[in-house]
C-alpha positions in Angstrom: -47.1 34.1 22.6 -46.6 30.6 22.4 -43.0 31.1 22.2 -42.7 33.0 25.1 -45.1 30.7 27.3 -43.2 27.2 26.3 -40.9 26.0 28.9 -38.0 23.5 28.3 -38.2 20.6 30.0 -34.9 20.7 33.0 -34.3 17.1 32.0 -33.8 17.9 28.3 -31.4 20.5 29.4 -29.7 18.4 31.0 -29.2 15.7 28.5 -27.9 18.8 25.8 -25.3 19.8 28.6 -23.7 16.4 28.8 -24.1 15.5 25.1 -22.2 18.9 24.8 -19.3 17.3 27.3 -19.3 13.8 25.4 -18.6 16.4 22.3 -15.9 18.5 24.1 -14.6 15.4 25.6 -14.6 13.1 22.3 -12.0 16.6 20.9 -9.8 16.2 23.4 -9.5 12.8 23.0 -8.3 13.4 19.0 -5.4 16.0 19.9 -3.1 13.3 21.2 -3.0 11.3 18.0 -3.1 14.2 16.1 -0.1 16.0 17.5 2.1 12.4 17.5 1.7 12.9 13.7 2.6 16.1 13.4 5.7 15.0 15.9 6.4 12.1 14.0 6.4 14.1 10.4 8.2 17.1 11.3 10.9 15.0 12.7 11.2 13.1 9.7 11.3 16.2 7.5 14.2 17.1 9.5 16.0 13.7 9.4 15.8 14.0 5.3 16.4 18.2 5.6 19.9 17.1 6.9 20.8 14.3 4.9 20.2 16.9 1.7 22.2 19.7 3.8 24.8 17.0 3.9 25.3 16.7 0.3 25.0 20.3 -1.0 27.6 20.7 1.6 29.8 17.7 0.0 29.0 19.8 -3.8 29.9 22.8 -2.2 33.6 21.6 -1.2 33.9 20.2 -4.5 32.8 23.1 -6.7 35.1 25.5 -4.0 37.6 23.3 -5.4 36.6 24.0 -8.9 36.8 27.9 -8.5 40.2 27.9 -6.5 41.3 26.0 -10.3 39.3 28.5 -12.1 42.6 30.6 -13.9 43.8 27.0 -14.8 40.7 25.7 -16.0 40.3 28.6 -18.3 43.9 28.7 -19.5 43.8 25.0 -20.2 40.5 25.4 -22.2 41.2 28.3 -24.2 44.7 26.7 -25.0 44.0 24.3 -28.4 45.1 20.8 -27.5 44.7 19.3 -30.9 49.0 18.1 -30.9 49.1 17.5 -27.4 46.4 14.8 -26.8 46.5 11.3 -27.6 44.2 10.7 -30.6 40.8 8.9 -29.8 39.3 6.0 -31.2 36.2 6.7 -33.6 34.2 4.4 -31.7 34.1 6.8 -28.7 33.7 9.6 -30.7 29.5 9.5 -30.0 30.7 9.6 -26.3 33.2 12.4 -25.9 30.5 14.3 -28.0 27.7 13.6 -25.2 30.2 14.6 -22.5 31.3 18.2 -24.1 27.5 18.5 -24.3 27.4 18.3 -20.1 30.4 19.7 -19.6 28.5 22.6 -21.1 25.6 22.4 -19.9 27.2 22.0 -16.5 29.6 25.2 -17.1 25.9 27.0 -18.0 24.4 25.8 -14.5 27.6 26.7 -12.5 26.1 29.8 -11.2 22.7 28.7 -9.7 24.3 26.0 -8.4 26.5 28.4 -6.5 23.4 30.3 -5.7 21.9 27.3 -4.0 25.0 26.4 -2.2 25.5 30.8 -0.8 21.4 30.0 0.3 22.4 26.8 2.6 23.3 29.4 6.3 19.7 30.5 5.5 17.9 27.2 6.0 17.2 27.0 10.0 15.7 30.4 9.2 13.4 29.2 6.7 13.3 26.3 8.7 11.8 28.3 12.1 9.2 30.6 9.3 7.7 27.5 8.0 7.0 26.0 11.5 5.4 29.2 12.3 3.4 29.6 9.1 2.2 25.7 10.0 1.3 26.9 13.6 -0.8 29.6 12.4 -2.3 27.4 9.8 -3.3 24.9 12.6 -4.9 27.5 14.8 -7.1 29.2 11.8 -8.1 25.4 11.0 -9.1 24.8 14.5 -11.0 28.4 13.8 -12.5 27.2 11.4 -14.0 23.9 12.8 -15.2 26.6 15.4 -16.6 28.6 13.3 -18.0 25.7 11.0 -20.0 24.2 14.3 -21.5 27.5 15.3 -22.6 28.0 11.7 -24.6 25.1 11.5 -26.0 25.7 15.4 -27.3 29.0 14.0 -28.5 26.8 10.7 -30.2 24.6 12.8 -32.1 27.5 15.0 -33.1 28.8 11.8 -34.3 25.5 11.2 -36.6 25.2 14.1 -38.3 28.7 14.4 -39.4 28.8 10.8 -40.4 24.9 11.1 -42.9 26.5 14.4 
């Protein structure tokens, strides 16, 4: 009965309607700054996005250039060369040992790097689903923050009436 007798005050009402505005206000004030980052970051993943695009391209021309000597890359390495090179120096025997080792292990990678160069057309794709997927995970943050305020409104109720 108490409850439903008390009265609130239209001052106080008054004073939670404009603290609410300062609140509302104060929020509007932080999306400026924040979407400048998000300006200023995107445009700088796309500045280095390029610069790598750039490059695989570069790799891609030369390894093109690789395959189109393929049949005579083969031929010359199954063919044994033992007579027909000039004889090397032990001293650079560690070396020429280190560089069969890359030259393998270069031969080995061959193919997933061709697989990375076949995946460059699909970049701006990716490119358009992750600005999208950021988007989304902006607007269920901004949810949240909702979501996070009303909670601890409704915590604060709770607060009150059991404190009466």
């Amino acid at each position: 009965t108490l409850d439903l007798t008390s009265r609130k005050t239209p001052c106080f009402v008054k004073f939670s309607e404009m603290e609410k505005m300062a609140n509302i206000q104060a929020e509007i004030n932080e999306v400026p700054p924040l979407l400048l980052s998000v300006t200023i970051v995107s445009t700088s993943q796309f500045y280095f996005i390029g610069e790598k695009c750039k490059i695989l391209q570069d790799m891609n021309r030369h390894l093109e250039a690789v395959l189109k000597e393929k049949r005579a890359l083969r031929k010359r390495l199954i063919k044994p060369r033992c007579q027909e090179t000039l004889p090397i120096e032990v001293t650079f025997h560690k070396y020429i040992v280190e560089l069969l080792t890359e030259a393998v292990t270069f031969i080995e990678n061959l193919e997933s790097h061709m697989q990375t160069l076949r995946s460059i057309p699909q970049i701006p794709n990716m490119m358009k689903n992750t600005d999208i997927a950021l988007t989304k995970m902006e607007l269920l943050a901004m949810e949240l923050e909702e979501l996070t305020e009303q909670i601890l409104k409704w915590r604060e109720l709770q607060k009150e009436v059991y404190s009466d």
